[in-house]
C-alpha positions as CSV (number, residue, x, y, z in Angstrom):
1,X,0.0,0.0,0.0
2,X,3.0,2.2,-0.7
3,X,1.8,4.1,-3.6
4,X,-2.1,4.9,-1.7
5,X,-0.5,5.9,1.2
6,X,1.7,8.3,-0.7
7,X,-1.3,9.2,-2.2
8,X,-3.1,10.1,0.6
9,X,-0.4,12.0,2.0
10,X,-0.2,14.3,-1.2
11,X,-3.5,14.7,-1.5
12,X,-4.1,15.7,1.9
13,X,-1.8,18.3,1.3
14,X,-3.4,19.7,-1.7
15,X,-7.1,19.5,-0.1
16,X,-6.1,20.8,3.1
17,X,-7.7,17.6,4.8
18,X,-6.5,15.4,7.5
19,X,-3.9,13.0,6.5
20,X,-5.2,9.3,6.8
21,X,-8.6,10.6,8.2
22,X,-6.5,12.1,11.5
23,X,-3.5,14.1,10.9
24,X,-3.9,18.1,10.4
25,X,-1.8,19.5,7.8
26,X,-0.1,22.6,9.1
27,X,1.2,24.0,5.6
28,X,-1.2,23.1,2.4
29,X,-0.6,23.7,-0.8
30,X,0.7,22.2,-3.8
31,X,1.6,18.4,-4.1
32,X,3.6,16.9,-7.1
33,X,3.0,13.5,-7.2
34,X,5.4,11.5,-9.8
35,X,4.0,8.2,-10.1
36,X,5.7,5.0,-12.1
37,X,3.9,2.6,-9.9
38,X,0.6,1.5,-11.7
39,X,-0.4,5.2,-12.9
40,X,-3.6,4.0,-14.5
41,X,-4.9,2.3,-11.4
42,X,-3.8,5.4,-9.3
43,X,-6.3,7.5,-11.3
44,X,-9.1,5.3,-12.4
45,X,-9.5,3.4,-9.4
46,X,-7.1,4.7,-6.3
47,X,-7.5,8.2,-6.3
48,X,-11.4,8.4,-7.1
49,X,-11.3,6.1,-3.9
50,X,-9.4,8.1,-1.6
51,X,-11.6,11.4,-2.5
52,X,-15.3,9.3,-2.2
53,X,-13.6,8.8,1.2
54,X,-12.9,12.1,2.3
55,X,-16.2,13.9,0.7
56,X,-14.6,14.6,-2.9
57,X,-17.5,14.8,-5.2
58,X,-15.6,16.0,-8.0
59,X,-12.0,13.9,-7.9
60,X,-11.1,15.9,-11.3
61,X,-12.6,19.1,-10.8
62,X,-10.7,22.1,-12.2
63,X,-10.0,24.2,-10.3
64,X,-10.2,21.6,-7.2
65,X,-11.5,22.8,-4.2
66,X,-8.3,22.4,-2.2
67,X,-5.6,25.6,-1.2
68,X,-3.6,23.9,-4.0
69,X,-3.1,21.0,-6.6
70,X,-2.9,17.9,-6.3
71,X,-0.5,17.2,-10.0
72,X,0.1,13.7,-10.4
73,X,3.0,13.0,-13.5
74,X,2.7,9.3,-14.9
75,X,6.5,9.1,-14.8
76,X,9.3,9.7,-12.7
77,X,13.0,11.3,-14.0
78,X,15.7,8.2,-14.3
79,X,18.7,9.4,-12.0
80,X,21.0,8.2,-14.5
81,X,20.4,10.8,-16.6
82,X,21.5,14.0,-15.0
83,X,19.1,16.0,-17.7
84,X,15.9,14.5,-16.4
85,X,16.2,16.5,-12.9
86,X,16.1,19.6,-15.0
87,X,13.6,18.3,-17.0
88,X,11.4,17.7,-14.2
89,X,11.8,20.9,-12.4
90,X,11.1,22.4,-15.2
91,X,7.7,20.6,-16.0
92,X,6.8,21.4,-12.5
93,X,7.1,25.1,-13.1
94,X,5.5,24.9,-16.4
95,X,2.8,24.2,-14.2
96,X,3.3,27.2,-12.5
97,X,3.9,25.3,-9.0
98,X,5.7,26.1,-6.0
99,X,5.0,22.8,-4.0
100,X,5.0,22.0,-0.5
101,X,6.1,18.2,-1.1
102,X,7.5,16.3,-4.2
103,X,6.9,12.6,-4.1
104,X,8.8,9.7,-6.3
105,X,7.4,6.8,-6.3
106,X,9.7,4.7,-6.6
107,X,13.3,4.4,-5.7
108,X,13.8,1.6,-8.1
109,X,11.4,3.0,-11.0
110,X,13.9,6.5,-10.3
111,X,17.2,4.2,-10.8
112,X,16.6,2.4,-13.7
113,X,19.9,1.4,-15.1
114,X,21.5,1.9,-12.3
115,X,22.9,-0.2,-8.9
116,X,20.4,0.1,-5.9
117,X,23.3,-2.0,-4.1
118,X,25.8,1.3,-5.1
119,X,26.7,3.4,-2.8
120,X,27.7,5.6,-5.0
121,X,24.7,5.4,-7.5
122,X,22.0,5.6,-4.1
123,X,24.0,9.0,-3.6
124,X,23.5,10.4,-6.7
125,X,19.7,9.6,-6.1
126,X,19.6,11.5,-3.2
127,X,21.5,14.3,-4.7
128,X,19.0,14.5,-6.9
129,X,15.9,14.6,-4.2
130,X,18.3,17.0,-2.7
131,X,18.2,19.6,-5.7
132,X,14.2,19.2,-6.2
133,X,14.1,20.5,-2.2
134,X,16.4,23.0,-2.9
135,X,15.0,24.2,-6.3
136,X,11.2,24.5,-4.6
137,X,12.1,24.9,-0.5
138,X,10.5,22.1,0.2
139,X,9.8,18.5,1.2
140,X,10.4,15.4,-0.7
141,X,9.2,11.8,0.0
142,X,10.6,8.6,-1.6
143,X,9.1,5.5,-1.3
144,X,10.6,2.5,-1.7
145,X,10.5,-1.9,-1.5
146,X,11.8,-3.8,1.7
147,X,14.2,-6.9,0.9
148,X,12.1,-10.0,0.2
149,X,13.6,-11.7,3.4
150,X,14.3,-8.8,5.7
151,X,11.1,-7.1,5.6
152,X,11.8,-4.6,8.3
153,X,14.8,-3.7,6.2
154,X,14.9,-1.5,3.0
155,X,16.8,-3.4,0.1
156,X,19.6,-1.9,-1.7
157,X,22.9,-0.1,-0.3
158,X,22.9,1.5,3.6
159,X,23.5,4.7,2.1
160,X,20.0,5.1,1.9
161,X,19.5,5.1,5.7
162,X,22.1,7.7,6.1
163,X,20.6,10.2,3.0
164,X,17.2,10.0,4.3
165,X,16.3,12.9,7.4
166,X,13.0,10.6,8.2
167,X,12.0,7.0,7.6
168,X,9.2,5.0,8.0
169,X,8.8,0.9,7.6
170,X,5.5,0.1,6.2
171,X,4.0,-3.1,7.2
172,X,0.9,-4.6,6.4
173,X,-1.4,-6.6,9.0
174,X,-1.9,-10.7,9.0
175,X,-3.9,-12.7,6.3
176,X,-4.0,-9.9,3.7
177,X,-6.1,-7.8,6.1
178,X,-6.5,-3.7,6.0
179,X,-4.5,-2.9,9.1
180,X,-1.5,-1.3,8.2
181,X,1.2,0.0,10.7
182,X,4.1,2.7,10.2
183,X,7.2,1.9,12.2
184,X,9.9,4.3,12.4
185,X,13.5,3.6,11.8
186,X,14.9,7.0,11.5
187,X,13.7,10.5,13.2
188,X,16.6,13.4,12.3
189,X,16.9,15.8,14.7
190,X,14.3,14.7,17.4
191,X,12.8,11.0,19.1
192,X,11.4,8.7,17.4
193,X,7.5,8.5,17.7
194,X,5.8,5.9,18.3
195,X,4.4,3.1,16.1
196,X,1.1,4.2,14.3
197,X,-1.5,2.2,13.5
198,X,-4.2,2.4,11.0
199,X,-7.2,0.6,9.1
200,X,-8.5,1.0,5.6
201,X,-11.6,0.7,4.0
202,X,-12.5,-0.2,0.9
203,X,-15.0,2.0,-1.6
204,X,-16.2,0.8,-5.1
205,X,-15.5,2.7,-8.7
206,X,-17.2,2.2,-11.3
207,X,-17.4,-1.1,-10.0
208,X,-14.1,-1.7,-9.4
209,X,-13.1,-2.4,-5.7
């Protein structure tokens, strides 16, 4: 549920609602959203989900009815060429954007061609991240896939433990179920909270689930 709580967290942004149903969000505004994972199913099933849940009547209203835009790109820029940062800051201010949070999802979709088990090549990643934060003064979120036997642990190189200020394990509940929990593994600059817990529920589309 990687990419629908990334989702959720860029949306509530945009709508100036709480995140996952509880959260407030202190500084709304625009949320770039550049999505690799399943783009289709993020916008003809996912995202008209998450706004019948939080009272959306309109998921592709324009304008929306939030303090900013939720702008979701089907694609995320390959790290391993240096060009495609520009390229995306640029489509973000042909938008005419100054977001609050710029999500990729995901690490391995972002370093295509490239060694996740590189030191060197998860740096460059997270130079990258670095100059979209930079370029926009603000926040960027990466999502990315735990090891297939270590599923408390994030696969690829260490370095990305060390580049990243905050980061949270996502784990899902027993028997497929819709109880999800965030565990944190790295809190810069203050303690780390708390475990939090949540529970989905599921909505119908168009008669898709």
């Amino acid at each position: 549920m990687k990419t629908f709580q990334t989702l959720d967290l860029m949306g509530s942004v945009a709508y100036n609602v709480p995140a996952f149903g509880k959260f407030k969000v202190y500084d709304p505004g625009d949320a770039i959203f550049f999505c690799d994972e399943d783009p289709d199913d993020l916008m003809l099933v996912r995202y008209p989900a998450w706004c019948k849940a939080r009272g959306i009547t309109n998921p592709f209203a324009n304008p929306g009815r939030g303090p900013g835009r939720l702008i979701i790109i089907p694609s995320c820029p390959h790290i391993i060429d240096p060009t495609e940062i520009t390229t995306a800051i640029a489509i973000i201010k042909a938008h005419s954007s100054r977001p609050k949070v710029i999500a990729i999802d995901t690490f391995s979709k972002a370093m295509v061609g490239m060694n996740e088990d590189s030191s060197k090549d998860t740096g460059l990643l997270f130079e990258a991240m670095g100059k979209l934060r930079r370029e926009f003064d603000c926040a960027t979120w990466l999502t990315h896939h735990p090891k297939k036997n270590e599923e408390d642990e994030m696969r690829g190189s260490g370095a990305q433990m060390h580049g990243g200020d905050i980061v949270w394990l996502t784990q899902r509940g027993a028997n497929d179920s819709l109880s999800i929990q965030w565990i944190n593994k790295k809190m810069k600059g203050g303690p780390r909270p708390k475990p939090i817990n949540f529970i989905g529920t599921l909505h119908t589309v168009d008669g898709l689930l």
